[in-house]
Every structure is written in structure tokens, then in C-alpha cells.
N, C-alpha and C positions, 0 to 999 in steps of 0.2 A: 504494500500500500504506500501512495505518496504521500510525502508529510503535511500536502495542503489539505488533504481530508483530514477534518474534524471525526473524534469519537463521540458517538453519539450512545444513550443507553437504546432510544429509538427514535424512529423517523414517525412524523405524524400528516398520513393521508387523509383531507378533508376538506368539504365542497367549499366554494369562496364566500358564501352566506353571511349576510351579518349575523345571523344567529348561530351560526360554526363558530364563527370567530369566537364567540361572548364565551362559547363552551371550552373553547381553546384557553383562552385566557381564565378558564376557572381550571381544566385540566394543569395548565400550567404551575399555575398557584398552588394546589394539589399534589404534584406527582417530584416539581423539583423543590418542593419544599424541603425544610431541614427532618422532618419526618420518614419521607421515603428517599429523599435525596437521588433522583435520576435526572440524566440531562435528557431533553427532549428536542428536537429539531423540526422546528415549525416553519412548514416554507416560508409564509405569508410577514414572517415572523426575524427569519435565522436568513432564507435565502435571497439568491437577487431581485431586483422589482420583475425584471425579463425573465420568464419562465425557459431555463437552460433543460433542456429533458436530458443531453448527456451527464451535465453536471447533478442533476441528481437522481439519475438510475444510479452514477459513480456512488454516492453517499448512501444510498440502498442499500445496495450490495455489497461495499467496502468499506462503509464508517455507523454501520449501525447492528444494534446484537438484533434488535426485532421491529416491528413496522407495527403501529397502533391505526387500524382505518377507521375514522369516525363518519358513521352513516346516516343520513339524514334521506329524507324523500326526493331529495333531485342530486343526489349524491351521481346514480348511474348518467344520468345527463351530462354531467362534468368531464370531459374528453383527459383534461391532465390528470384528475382524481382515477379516474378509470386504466389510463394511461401506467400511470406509479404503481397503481395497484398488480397490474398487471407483470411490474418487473419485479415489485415484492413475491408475488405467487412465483415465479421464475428460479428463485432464489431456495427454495427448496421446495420440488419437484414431489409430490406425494404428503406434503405439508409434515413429516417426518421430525424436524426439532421444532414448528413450533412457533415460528419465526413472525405470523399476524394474530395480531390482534385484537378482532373486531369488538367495535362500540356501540351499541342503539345509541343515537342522541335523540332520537323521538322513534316513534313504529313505524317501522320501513319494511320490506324486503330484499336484504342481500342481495348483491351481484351472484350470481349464478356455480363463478369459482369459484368464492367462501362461503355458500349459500350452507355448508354444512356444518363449518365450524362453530364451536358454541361462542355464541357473543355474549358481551358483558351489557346488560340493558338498564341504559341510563332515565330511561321512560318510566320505569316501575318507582316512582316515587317511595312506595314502605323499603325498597333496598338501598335509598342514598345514601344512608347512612354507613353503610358497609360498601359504597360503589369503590372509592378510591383505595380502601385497602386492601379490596379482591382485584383491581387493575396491578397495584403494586405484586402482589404475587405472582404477577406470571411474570415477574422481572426477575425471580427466585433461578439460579440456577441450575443448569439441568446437566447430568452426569450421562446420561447416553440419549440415543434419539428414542423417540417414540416408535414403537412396533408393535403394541398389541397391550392389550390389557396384563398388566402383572399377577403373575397367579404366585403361591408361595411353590417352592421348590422341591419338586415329589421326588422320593427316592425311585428311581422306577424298576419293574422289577421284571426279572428275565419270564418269558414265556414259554412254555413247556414246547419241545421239540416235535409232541405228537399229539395232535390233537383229535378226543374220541367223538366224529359225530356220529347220529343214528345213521344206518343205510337209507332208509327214505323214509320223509319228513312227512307227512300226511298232513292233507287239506284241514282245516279246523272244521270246515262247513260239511265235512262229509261227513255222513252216516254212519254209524257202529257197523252194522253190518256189512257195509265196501272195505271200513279200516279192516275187521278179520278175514277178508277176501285177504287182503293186500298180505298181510301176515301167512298166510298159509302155501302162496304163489315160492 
């Protein structure tokens, strides 16, 4: 990586709204506070007034550990929101470590390529109170990729070399008297 790239803890994908912003700027307040202390990189915010797409797919991909998309109802409308999004999913192929974020900031519908990951829903007013510290947690570091649901670790045991089945298996729905045919053949 070059030394012009800034480390970021993550990059933060969101429509140009004035009411993105407002949420921007309470996220902000929130997540680089001395409490959770992460840095966040807000285009509108951190980068140029000209929207560079090289220069920040570059900071996507090379100066951020995870990508936070905050979604709103014309979120999908937004060509460069749609755009970033697109090179954050790029960035691991099978969603694998983990790498987005998704936000409700009101009740939307996903983009279609994170449409399955669980998002964090800022809409549910009785969970505000726990929004930013369950955001803060997924900045928790993570020791291997995701592959599967963790089960605890069975001893497993060898399988006998012979196995006795009956010679033939009989229909359940059949008759007593075809099963003693079948037996006497």
C-alpha cells in the first residue's frame, strides 16, 4: 500500500441526502467517539469535492478493514453509492470475513447483492438505545473467515468395516401376507 492512503477502521457508503448527512454526522459522533474510538471515512466529509471513483475504490480496498452502507429509500438511485458498493462486495467474493456493513436508516429494501446480509436497523426506535454498540461490535476482530456455522468439536468415531443390512427391505404399505411370500421365495 502507498503511504498516501489513509487507514481507515471503515469507509462509509451513503446517498447524498440531507437527511444521510444528519445521520452521518450523529454516526460520526457515535462510533469515533472516545467510547468506541474508530476512524471512519466519510466521503462527503474526509474526501474530494470531485467525486475521484479511482481514488476511492483505492481506499476501499487498501485503507479500510470494513465498509459501513447506510440505506435509505433512494439509496439504489444513487449511481456512486451503488457504484462503491459494488467494489466493497468485490472485495470479498462470497462475503467470507465480513467486510459490509449494512444500516437501515429508515425501511428500505437492500440492493439485491446484500439483500441477505443481516443489517443493523436504525428505524426500530425500542433498539436505539443499543444501535451504536451492536454497530461497534462488528469492528470486534475476527480470527478466521466465516465458513459455516460453528458447531463444538466431535470426536469422531471410526465406522465399522462391515456393514449388516437385511437382504431385502420390504415395502411398509405391503400386506403381511406378500411380506411371508417374500420370506419363503
Amino acid at each position: 500500500m502507498d503511504s498516501t492512503t489513509r487507514q481507515y477502521d471503515a469507509y462509509v457508503i451513503a446517498d447524498d441526502k440531507e437527511e444521510d448527512r444528519l445521520f452521518l454526522q450523529e454516526m460520526a459522533d457515535n462510533l469515533e467517539s472516545s467510547e468506541h474510538n474508530l476512524r471512519l471515512h466519510i466521503r462527503s466529509r474526509d474526501g474530494d469535492i470531485e467525486m475521484d471513483y479511482q481514488k476511492e475504490s483505492e481506499i476501499i480496498t487498501k485503507g479500510c478493514e470494513k465498509v459501513i452502507v447506510v440505506l435509505s429509500k433512494k439509496f439504489k438511485e444513487n449511481e456512486t453509492a451503488m457504484y462503491l458498493l459494488k467494489v466493497a462486495v468485490s472485495r470479498s467474493p462470497g462475503f467470507q470475513m465480513r467486510h459490509i456493513i449494512p444500516i437501515h436508516r429508515e425501511e428500505c429494501i437492500a440492493p439485491s447483492c446484500i439483500r441477505f446480509l443481516t443489517a443493523n436497523d436504525y428505524s426500530k426506535r425500542d433498539l436505539r438505545p443499543w444501535f451504536w454498540p451492536r454497530v461497534a461490535m462488528c469492528f470486534r476482530k475476527q480470527t478466521r473467515p466465516f465458513t459455516s456455522i460453528s458447531t463444538p468439536r466431535r470426536v469422531k468415531r471410526k465406522l465399522p468395516d462391515v456393514l449388516c443390512l437385511p437382504d431385502i427391505i420390504m415395502d411398509s404399505f405391503s400386506s403381511v401376507k406378500e411380506e411371508s411370500k417374500w420370506r419363503t421365495i
